[in-house]
C-alpha positions in Angstrom: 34.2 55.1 82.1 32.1 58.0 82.5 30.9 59.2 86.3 27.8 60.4 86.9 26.8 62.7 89.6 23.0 61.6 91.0 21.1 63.1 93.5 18.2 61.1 95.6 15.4 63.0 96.6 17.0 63.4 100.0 19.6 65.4 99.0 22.4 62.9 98.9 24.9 63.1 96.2 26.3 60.0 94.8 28.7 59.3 92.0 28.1 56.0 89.7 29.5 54.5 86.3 27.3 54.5 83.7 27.8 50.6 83.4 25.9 50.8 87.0 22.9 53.2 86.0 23.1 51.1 83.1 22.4 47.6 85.6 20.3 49.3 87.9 17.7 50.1 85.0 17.8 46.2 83.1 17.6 45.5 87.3 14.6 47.8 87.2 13.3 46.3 83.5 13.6 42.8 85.1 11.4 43.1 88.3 8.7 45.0 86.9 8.7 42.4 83.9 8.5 39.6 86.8 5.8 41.4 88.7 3.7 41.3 85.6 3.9 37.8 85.2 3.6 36.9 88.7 0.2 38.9 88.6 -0.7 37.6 85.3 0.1 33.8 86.3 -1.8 34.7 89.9 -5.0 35.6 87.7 -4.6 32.7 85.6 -4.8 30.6 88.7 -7.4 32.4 90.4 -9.8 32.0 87.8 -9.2 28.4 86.5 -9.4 27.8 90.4 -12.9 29.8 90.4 -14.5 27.8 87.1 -13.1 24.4 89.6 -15.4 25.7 91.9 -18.1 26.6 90.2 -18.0 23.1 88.7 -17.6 20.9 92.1 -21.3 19.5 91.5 -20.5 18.1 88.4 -17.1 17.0 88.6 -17.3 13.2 90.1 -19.9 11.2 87.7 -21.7 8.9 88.7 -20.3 4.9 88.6 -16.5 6.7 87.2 -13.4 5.8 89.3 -11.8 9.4 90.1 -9.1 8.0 92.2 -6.6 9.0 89.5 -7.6 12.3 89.2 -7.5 12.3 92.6 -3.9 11.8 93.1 -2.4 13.9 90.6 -3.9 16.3 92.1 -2.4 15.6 95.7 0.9 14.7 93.7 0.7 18.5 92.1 -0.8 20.0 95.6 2.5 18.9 97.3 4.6 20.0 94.3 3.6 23.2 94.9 3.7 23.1 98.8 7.4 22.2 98.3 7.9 24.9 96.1 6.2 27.2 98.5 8.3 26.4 101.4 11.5 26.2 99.3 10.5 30.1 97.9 9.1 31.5 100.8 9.5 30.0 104.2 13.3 28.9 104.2 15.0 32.2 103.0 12.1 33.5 105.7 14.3 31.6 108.1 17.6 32.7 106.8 16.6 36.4 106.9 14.8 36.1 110.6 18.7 34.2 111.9 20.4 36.9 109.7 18.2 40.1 111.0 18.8 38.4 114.8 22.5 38.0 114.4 22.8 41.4 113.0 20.6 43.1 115.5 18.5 44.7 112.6 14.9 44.2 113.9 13.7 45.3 110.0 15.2 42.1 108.6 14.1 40.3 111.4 10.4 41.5 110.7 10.9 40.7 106.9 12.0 37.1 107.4 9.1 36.6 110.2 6.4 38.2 107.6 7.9 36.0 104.8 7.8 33.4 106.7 3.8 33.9 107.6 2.8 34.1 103.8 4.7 31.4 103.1 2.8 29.7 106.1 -0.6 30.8 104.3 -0.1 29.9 101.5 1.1 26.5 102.8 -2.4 26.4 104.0 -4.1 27.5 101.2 -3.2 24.7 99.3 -4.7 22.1 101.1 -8.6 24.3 101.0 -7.8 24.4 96.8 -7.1 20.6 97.1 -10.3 19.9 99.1 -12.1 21.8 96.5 -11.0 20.4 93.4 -11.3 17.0 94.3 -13.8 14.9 93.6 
């Protein structure tokens, strides 16, 4: 394997395989290609959410049970509520026990700040629930 010599903008020197550079870029391919369609799927949402809004006056008919509509939607709400907790407030938890066992007060901030978006969006959920239903 070859060795390659890099140096960080700080001045450290650091020798790695080119099967690591080679990781580090897919590593580096992968997260941007997931940012993108986090960002893409958050627009998505945000403006399907928006033309749901914009709709609320017409959205329950007159003399039309909605109650089925209804519950999918709380049935989908706490889908993604459990998904949100699972993503963002347990490994919140882990990281806040980790950065406190460790004495490292960064991963201790980074678990607590997960923990409060996760708590947010939590939140969030049940104001998009009130406002698509019916």
């Amino acid at each position: 394997m070859a060795i390659k010599i890099i140096e960080n903008e700080n001045g450290t020197v650091t020798e790695k395989t080119s099967r690591q550079v080679t990781r580090e870029r897919k590593l580096h391919k992968f997260q941007k290609a997931v940012g993108v369609a986090g960002f893409t799927a958050a627009m998505l949402a945000a403006s399907s959410l928006s033309v749901f809004a914009a709709n609320t006056e017409n959205s329950a008919p007159s003399n039309v049970s909605t109650t089925t509509m209804s519950t999918m939607i709380n049935i989908i709400m706490w889908i993604v509520r459990i998904a949100i907790l699972a993503i963002g407030g347990i490994p919140g938890l882990i990281k806040i026990v980790q950065g406190q066992q460790e004495e490292n007060p960064r991963d201790r901030n980074n678990g607590i700040v997960s923990v409060v978006i996760a708590g947010v969006a939590f939140a969030a959920t049940f104001a998009i629930a009130a406002l698509i239903n019916p």
